[in-house]
py3Dmol code that shows the C-alpha trace and the ligand (Angstrom):
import py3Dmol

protein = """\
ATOM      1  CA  UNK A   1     -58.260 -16.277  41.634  1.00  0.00           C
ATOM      2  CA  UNK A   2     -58.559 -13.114  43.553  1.00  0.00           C
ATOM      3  CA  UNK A   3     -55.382 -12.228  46.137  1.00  0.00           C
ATOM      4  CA  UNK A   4     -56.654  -9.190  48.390  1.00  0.00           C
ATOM      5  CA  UNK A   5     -53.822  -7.667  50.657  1.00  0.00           C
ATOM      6  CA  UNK A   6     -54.412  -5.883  54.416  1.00  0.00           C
ATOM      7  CA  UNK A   7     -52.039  -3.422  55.867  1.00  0.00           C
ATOM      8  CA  UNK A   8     -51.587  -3.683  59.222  1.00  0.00           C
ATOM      9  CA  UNK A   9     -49.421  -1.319  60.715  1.00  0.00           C
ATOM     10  CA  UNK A  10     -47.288  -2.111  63.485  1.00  0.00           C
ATOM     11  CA  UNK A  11     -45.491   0.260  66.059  1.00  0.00           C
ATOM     12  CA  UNK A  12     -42.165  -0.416  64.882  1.00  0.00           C
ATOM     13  CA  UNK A  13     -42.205  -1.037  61.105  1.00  0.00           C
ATOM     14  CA  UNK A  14     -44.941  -2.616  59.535  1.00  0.00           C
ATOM     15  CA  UNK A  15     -46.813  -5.947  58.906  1.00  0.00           C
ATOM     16  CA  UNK A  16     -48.749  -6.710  55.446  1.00  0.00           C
ATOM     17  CA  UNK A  17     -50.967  -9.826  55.753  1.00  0.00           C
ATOM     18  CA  UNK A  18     -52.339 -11.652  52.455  1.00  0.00           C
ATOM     19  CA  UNK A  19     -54.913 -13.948  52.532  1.00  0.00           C
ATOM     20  CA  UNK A  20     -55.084 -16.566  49.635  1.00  0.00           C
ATOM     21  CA  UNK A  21     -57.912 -17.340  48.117  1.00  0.00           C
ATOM     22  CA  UNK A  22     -57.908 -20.978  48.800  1.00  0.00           C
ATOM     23  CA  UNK A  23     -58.321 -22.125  52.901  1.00  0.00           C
ATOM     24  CA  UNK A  24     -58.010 -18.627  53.749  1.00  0.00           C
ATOM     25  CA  UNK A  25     -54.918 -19.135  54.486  1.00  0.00           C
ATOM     26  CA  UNK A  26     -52.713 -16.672  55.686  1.00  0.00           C
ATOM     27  CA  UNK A  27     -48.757 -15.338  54.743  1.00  0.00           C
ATOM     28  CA  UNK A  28     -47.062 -12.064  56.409  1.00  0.00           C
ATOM     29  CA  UNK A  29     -44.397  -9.948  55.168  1.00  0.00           C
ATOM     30  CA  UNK A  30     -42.706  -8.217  58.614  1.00  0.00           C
ATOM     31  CA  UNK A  31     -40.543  -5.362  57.230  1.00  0.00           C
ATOM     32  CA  UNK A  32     -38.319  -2.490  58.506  1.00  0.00           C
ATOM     33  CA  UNK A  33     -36.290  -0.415  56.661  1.00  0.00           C
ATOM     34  CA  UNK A  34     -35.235  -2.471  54.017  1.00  0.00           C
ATOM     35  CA  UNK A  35     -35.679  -5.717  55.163  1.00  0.00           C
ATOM     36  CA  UNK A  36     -38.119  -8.276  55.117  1.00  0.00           C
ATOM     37  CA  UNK A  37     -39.147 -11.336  56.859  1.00  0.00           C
ATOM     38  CA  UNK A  38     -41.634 -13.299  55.268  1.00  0.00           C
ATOM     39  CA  UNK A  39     -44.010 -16.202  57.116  1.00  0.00           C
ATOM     40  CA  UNK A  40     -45.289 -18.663  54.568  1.00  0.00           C
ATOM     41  CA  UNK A  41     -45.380 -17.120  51.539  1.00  0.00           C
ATOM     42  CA  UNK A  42     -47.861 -19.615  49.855  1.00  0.00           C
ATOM     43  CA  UNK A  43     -50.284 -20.441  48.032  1.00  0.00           C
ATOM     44  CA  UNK A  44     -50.932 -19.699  44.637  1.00  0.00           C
ATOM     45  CA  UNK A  45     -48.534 -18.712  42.394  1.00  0.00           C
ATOM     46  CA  UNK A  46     -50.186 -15.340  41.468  1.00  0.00           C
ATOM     47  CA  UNK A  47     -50.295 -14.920  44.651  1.00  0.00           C
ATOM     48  CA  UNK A  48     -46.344 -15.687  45.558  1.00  0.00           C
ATOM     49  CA  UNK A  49     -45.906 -13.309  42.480  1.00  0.00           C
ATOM     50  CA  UNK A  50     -47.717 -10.697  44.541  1.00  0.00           C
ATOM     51  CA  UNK A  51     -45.592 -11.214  47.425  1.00  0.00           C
ATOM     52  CA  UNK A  52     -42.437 -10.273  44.971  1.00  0.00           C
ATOM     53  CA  UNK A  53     -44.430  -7.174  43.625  1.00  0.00           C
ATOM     54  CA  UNK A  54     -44.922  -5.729  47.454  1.00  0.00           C
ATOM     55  CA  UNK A  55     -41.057  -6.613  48.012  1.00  0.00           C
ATOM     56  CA  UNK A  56     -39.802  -4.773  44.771  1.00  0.00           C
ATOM     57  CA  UNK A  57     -42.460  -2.038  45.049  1.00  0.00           C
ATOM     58  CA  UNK A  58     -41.326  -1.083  48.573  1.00  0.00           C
ATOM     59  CA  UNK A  59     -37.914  -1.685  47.973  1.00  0.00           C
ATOM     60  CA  UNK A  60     -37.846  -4.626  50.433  1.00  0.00           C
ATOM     61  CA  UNK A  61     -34.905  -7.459  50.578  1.00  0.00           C
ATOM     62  CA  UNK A  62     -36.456 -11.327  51.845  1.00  0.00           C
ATOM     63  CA  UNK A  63     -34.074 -11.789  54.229  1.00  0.00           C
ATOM     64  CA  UNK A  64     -35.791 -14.422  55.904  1.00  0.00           C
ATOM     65  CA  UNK A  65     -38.764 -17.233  55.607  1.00  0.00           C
ATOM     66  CA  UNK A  66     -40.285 -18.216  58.391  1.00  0.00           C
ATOM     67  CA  UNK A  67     -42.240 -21.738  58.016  1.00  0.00           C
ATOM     68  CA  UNK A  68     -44.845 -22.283  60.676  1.00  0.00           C
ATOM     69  CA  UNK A  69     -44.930 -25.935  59.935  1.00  0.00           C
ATOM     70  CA  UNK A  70     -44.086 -28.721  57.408  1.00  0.00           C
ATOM     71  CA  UNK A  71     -48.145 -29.182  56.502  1.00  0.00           C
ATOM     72  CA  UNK A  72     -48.433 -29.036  52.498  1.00  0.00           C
ATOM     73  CA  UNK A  73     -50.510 -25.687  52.410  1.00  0.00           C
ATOM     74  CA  UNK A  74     -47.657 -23.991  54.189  1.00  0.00           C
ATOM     75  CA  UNK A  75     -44.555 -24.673  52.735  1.00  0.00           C
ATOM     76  CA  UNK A  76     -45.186 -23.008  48.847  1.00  0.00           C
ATOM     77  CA  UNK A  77     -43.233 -19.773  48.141  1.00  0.00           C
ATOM     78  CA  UNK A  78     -38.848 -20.489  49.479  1.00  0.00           C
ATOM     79  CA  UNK A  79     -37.976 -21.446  45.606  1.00  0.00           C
ATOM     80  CA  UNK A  80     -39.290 -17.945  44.655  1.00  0.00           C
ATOM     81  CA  UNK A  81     -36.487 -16.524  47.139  1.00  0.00           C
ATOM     82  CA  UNK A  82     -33.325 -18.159  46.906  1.00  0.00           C
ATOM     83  CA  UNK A  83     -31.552 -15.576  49.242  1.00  0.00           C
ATOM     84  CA  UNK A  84     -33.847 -16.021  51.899  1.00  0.00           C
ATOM     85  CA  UNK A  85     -32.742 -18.053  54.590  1.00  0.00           C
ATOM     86  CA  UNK A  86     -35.402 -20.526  55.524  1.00  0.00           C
ATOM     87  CA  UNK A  87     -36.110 -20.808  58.837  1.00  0.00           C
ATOM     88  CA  UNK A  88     -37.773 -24.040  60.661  1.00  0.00           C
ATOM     89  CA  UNK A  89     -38.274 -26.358  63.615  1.00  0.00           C
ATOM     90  CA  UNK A  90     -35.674 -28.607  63.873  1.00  0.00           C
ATOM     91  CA  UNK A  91     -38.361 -31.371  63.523  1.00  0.00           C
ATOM     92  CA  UNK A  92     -39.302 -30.007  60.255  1.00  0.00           C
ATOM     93  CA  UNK A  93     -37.065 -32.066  58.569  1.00  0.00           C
ATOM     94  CA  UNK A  94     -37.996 -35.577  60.078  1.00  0.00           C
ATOM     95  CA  UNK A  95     -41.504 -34.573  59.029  1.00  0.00           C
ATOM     96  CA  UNK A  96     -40.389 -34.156  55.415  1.00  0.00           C
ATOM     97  CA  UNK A  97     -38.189 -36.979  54.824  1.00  0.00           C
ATOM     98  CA  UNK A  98     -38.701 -40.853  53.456  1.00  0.00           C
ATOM     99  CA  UNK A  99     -42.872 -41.356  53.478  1.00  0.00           C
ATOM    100  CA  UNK A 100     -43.505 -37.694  54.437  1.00  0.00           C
ATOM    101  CA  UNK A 101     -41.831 -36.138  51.507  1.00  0.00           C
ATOM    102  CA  UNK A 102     -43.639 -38.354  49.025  1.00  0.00           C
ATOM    103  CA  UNK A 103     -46.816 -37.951  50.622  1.00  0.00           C
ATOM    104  CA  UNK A 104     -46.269 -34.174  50.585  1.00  0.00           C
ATOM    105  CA  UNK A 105     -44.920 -34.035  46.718  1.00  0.00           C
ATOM    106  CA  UNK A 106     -48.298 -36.762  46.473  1.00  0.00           C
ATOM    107  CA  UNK A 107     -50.536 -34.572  47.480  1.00  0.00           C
ATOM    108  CA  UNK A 108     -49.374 -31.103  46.102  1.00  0.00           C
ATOM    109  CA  UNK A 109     -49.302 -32.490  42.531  1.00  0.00           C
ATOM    110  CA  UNK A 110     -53.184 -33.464  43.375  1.00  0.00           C
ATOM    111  CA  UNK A 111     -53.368 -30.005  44.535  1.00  0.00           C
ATOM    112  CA  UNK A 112     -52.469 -28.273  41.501  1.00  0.00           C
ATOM    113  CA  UNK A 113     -53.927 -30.270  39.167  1.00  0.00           C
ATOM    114  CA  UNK A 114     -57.373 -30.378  40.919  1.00  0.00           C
ATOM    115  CA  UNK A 115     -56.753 -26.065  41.193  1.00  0.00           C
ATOM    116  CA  UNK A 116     -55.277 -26.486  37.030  1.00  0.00           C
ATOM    117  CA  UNK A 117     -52.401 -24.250  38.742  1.00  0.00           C
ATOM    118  CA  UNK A 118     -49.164 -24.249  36.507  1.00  0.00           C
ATOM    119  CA  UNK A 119     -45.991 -23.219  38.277  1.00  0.00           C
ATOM    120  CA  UNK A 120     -43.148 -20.973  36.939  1.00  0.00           C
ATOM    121  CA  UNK A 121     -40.869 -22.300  39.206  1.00  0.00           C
ATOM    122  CA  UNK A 122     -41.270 -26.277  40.027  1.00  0.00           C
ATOM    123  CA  UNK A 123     -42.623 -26.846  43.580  1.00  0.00           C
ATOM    124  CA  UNK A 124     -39.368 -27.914  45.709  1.00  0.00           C
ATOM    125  CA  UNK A 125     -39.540 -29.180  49.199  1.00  0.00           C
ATOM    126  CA  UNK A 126     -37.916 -26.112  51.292  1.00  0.00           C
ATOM    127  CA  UNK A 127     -34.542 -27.238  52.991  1.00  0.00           C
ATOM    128  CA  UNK A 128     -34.091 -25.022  56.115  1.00  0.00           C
ATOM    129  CA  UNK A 129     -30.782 -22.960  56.441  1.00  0.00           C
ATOM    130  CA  UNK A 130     -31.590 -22.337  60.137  1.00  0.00           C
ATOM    131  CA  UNK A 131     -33.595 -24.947  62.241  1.00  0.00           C
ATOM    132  CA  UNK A 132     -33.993 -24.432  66.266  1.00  0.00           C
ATOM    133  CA  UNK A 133     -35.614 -26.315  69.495  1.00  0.00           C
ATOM    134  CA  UNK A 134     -37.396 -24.108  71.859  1.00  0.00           C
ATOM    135  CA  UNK A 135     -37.620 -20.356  70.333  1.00  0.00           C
ATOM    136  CA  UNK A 136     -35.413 -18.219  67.789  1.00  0.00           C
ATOM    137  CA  UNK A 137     -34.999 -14.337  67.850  1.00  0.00           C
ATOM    138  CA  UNK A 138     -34.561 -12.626  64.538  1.00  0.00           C
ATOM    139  CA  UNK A 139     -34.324  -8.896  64.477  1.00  0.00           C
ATOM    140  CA  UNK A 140     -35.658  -6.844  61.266  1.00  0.00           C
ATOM    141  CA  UNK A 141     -34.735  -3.456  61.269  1.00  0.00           C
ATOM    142  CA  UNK A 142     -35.797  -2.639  64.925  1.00  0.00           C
ATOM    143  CA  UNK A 143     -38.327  -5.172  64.842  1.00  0.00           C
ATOM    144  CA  UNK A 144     -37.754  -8.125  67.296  1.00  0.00           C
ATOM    145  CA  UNK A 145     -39.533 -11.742  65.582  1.00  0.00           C
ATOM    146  CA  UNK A 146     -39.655 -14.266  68.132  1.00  0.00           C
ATOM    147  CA  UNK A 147     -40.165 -17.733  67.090  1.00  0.00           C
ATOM    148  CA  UNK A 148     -41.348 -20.576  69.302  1.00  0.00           C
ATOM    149  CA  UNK A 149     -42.255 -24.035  69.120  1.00  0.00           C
ATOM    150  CA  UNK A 150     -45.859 -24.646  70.078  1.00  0.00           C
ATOM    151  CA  UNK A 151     -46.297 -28.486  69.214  1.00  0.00           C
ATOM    152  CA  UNK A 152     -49.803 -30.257  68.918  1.00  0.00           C
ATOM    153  CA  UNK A 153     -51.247 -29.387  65.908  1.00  0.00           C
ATOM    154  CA  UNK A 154     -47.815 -30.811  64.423  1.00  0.00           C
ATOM    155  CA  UNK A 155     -45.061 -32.232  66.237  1.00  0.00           C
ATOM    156  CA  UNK A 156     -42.768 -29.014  64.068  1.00  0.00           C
ATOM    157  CA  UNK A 157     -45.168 -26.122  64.424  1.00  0.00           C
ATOM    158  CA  UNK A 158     -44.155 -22.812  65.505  1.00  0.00           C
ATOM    159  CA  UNK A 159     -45.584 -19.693  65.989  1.00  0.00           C
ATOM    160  CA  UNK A 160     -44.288 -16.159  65.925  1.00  0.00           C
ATOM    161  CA  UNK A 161     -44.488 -13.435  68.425  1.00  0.00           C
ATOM    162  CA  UNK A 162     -43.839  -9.719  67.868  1.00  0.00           C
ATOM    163  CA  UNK A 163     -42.897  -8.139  71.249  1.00  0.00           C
ATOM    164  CA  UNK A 164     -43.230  -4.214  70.306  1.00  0.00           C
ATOM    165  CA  UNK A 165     -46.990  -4.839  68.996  1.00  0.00           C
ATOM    166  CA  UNK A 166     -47.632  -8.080  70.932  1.00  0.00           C
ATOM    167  CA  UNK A 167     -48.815  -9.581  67.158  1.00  0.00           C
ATOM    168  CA  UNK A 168     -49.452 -13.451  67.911  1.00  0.00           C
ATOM    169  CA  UNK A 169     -48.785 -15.239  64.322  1.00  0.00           C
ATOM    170  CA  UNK A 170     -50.437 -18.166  65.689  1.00  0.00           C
ATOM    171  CA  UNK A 171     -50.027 -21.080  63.119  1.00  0.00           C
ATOM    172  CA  UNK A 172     -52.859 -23.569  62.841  1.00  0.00           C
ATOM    173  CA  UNK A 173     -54.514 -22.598  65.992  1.00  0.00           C
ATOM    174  CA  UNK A 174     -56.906 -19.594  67.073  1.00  0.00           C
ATOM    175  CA  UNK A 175     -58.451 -19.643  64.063  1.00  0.00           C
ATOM    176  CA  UNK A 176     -62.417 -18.373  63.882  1.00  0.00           C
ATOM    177  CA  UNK A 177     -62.760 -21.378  61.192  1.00  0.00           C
ATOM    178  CA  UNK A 178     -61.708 -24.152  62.508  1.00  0.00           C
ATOM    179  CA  UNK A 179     -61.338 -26.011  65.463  1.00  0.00           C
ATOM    180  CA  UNK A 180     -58.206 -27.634  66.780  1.00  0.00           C
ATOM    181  CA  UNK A 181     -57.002 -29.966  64.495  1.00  0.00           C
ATOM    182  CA  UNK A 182     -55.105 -32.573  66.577  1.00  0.00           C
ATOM    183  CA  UNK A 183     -52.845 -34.435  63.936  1.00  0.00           C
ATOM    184  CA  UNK A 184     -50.032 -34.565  66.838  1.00  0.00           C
ATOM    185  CA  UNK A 185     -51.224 -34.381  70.453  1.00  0.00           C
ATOM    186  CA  UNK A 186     -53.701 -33.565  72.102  1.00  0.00           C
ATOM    187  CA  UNK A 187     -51.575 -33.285  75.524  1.00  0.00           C
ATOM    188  CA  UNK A 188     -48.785 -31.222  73.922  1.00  0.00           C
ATOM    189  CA  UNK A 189     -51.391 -28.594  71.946  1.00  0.00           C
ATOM    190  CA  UNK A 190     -52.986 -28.351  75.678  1.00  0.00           C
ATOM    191  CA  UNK A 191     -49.340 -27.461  76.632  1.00  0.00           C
ATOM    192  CA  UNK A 192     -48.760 -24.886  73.630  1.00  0.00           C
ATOM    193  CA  UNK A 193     -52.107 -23.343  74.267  1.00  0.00           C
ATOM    194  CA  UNK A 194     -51.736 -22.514  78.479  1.00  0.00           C
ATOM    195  CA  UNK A 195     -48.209 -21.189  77.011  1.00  0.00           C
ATOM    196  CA  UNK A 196     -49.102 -18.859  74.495  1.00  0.00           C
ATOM    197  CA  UNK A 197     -52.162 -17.374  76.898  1.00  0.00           C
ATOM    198  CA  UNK A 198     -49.675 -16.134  79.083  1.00  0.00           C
ATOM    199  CA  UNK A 199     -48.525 -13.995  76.575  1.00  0.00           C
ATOM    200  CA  UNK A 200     -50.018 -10.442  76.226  1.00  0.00           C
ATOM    201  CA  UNK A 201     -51.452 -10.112  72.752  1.00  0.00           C
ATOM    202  CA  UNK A 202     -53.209  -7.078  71.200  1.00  0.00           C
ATOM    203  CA  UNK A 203     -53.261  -8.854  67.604  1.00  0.00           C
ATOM    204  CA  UNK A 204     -53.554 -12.409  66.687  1.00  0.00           C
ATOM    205  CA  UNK A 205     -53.331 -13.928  63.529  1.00  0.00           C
ATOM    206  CA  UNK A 206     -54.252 -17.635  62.747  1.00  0.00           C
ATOM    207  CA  UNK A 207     -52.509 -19.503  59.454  1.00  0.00           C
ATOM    208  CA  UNK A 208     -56.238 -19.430  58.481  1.00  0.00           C
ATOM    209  CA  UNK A 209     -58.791 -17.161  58.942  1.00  0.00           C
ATOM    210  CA  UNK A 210     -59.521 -13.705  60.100  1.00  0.00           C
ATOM    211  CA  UNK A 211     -57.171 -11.827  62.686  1.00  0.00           C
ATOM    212  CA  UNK A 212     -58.473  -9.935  65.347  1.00  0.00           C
ATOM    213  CA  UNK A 213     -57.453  -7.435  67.584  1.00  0.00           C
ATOM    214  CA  UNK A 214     -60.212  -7.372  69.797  1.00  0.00           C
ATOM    215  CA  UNK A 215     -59.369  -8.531  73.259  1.00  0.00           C
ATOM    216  CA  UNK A 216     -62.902 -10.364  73.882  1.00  0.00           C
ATOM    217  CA  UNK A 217     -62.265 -11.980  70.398  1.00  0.00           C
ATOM    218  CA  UNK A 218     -58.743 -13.303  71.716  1.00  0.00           C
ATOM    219  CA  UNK A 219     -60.273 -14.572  75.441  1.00  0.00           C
ATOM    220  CA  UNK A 220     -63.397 -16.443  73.250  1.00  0.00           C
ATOM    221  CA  UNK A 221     -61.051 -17.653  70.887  1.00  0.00           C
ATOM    222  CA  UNK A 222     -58.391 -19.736  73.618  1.00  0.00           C
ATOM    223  CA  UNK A 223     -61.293 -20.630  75.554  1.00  0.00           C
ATOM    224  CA  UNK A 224     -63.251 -22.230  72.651  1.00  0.00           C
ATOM    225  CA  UNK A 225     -60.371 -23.916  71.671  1.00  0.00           C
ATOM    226  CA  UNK A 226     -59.444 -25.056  75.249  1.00  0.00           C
ATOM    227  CA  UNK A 227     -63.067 -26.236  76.009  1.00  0.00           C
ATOM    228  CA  UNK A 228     -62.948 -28.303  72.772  1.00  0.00           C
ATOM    229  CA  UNK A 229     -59.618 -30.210  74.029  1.00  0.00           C
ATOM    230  CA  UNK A 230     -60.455 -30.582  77.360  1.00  0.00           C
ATOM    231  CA  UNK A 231     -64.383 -31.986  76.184  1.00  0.00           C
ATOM    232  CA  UNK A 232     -62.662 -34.713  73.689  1.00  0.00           C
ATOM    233  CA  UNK A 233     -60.129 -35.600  75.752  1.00  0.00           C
ATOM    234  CA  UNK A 234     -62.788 -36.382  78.494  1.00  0.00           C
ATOM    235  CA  UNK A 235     -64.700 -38.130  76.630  1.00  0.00           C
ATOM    236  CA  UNK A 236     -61.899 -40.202  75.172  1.00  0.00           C
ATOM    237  CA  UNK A 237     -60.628 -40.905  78.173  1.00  0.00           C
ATOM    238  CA  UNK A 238     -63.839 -42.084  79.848  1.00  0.00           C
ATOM    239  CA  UNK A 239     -64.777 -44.407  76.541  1.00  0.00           C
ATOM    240  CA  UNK A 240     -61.210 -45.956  76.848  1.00  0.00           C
ATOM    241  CA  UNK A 241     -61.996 -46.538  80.353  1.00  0.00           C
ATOM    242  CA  UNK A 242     -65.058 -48.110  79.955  1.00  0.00           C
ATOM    243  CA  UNK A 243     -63.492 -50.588  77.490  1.00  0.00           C
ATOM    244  CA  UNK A 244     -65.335 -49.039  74.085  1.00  0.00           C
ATOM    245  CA  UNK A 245     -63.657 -49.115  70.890  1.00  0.00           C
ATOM    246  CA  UNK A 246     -62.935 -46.722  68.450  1.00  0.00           C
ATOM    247  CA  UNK A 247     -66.358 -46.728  66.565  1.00  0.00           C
ATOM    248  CA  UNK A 248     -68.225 -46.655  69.819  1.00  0.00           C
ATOM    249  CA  UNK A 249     -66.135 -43.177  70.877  1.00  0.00           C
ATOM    250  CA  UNK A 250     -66.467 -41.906  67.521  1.00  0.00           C
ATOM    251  CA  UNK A 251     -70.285 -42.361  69.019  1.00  0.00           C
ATOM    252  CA  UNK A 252     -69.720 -40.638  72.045  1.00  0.00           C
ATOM    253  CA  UNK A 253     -68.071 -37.551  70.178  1.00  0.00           C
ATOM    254  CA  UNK A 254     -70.629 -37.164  67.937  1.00  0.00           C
ATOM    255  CA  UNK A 255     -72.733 -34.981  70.009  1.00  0.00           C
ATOM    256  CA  UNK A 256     -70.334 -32.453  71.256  1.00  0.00           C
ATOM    257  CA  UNK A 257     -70.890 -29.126  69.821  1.00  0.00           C
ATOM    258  CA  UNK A 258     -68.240 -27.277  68.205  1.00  0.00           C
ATOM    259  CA  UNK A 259     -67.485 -24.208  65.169  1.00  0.00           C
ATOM    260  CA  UNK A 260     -68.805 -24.669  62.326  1.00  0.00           C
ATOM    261  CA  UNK A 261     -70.297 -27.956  62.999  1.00  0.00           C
ATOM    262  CA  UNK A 262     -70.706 -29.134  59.231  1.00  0.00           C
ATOM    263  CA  UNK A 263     -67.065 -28.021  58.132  1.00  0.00           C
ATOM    264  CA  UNK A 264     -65.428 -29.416  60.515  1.00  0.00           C
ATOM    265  CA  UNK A 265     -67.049 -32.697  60.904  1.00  0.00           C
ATOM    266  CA  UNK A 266     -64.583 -34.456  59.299  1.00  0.00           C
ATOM    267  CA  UNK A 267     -61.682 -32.853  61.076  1.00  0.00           C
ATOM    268  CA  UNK A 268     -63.434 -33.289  64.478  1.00  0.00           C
ATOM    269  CA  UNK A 269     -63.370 -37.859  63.381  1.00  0.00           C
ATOM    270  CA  UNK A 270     -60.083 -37.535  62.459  1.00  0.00           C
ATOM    271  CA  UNK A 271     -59.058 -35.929  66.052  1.00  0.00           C
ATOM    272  CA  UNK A 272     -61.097 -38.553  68.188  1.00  0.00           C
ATOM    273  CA  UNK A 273     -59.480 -40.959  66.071  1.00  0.00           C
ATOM    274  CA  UNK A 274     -55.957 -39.676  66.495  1.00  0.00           C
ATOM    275  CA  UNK A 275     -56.581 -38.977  70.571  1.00  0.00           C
ATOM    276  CA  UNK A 276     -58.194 -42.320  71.018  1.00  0.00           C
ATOM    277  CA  UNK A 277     -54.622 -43.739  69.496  1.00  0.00           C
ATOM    278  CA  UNK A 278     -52.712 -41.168  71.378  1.00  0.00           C
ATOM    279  CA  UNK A 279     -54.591 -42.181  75.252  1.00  0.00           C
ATOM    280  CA  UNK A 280     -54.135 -46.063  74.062  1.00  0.00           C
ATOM    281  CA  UNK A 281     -49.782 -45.428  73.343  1.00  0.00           C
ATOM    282  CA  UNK A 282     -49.687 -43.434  76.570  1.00  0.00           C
TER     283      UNK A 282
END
"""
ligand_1 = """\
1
ZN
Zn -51.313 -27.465 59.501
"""
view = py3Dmol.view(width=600, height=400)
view.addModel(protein, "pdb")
view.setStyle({"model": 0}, {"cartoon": {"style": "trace"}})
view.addModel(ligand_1, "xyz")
view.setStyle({"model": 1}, {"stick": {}})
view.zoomTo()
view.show()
C-alpha cells in the first residue's frame, strides 16, 4: 500500500506529517536539530519502516512518542523505538488493562489478518514511561510540544499544541471526515472543544483526514462539530424527557444532517446510543 509523506515546515524546526493509507490516518514527526518527537507512528508496517527511513535519513534521534489515545489504530509503531519514551494520559493505562487489552490485541489480530499485514516486530501493547493529568511540556530542540488532555472522544485522549506555529494536532476531532465520534462523553468533548477554540491556531491537524491552515476551514470545522453535539444532545435530551426509548431516539436522530451522511451512519447510531446511556447515568 502506498505511504505518501507532506512537509510542513514550521517556524522553529520542522513538522513531517504521513498519512497512512488505511483511515487516513495521520502520524507526525516534530524535529529540531537532532531530535525527534514522534505522534503515533502507526499504521502499517511499511509505513512505520518509513518513519525509521526519515529518522536515519535526516539524522534524527526518537526521543519521544506521543500517543493521542489508547484507540487500536493509534497505538502501532513504540516497539519499533525502544529508546523512545512513550508518552500518555494517565488514563491510558486503565483503558488498556483486563477486557480492554484483550479487546485491543482482539481486534488488531482481525486487523492484520483482514489487511494480510505480517509484522517484523510482534504488535506489543505500548507501556508509557511518562503518563500526566492536565497538560505536559516537552521541548525539542527549541520547539515547545504542549500536550493536553481533551477528553470525549476517549476518556485518555490528548491533543498536542505547538506554541511557535500555533499547529493544533487535534486527535480524533476536527477532522473533514468524520463527525464526532462520542465513545466517552458527550458533555466532556463539549468541554474539550470550547477549550481548544480558545486557542489561536494557524494549522490544525486531525488523527484523520486532511489538515488545513485556512482560518475559515478551522471556524467551519469547530462549528460543524459543535452544532452536531449540541443537535444530538437536544434531541436526546428531549426523547429522554418525553419517556422514549432507545429505538424511538435512534428515530428521532435519524433525520439530522451531518458529514458525509452515508459514512458515518453507523458512527452517528453508535453516538445516540452511547449519549442516550450517558443522559440516563447522569
Ligand atoms: Zn479514536
Amino acid at each position: 500500500m502506498a505511504q505518501s509523506f507532506q512537509t510542513i515546515p514550521t517556524l522553529n524546526g520542522n513538522l513531517w506529517v504521513a498519512q497512512s493509507a488505511l483511515y487516513s490516518t495521520n502520524s507526525a514527526i516534530f524535529y529540531d536539530g537532532t531530535s525527534a518527537c514522534l505522534i503515533d507512528p502507526g499504521l502499517l508496517p511499511l509505513e512505520i519502516m518509513s518513519i525509521l527511513n526519515f529518522l536515519e535519513t535526516q539524522h534524527l534521534k526518537p526521543e519521544y512518542i506521543l500517543l493521542t489515545h489508547s484507540h487500536w489504530d493509534h497505538i502501532f509503531g513504540p516497539e519499533y523505538f525502544p529508546n523512545a519514551r512513550v508518552i500518555t494520559h494517565n488514563l491510558f493505562c486503565n483503558e488498556l488493562s483486563g477486557e480492554g487489552s484483550e479487546r485491543i490485541m482482539n481486534r488488531i489480530q482481525a486487523f492484520d489478518r483482514e489487511n494480510q499485514v505480517r509484522r517484523v516486530r510482534s504488535f506489543r501493547i505500548p507501556s508509557p514511561d511518562i503518563t500526566f493529568e492536565d497538560s505536559l511540556t516537552i521541548q525539542i530542540g527549541d520547539l515547545s510540544l504542549n500536550m493536553m488532555h481533551a477528553p470525549g472522544h476517549s476518556p485518555d485522549q490528548c491533543v498536542i499544541y505547538e506554541r511557535e506555529s500555533k499547529i493544533l494536532w487535534a486527535a480524533d476531532m476536527l477532522s473533514d471526515l468524520e463527525i464526532p465520534y462520542i465513545y466517552h462523553s458527550l458533555k466532556a468533548y463539549q468541554d474539550t472543544l470550547a477549550r481548544l477554540d480558545r486557542l489561536e491556531i494557524q494549522q490544525l491537524i486531525p488523527g484523520h483526514g486532511q489538515d488545513t491552515h485556512s482560518r475559515q476551514e478551522i471556524e467551519t470545522r469547530f462549528q460543524e462539530d459543535r452544532a452536531y453535539l449540541d443537535e444530538l444532545g437536544g434531541l436526546v435530551k428531549k426523547a429522554i424527557q418525553a419517556g422514549k426509548n432507545l429505538e424511538e431516539t435512534q428515530q428521532e436522530c435519524s433525520r439530522m444532517c451531518y458529514k458525509h451522511q452515508e459514512e458515518n451512519a453507523r458512527p452517528h447510531q453508535i453516538n445516540v446510543e452511547n449519549v442516550y446511556k450517558e443522559f440516563l447515568l447522569s
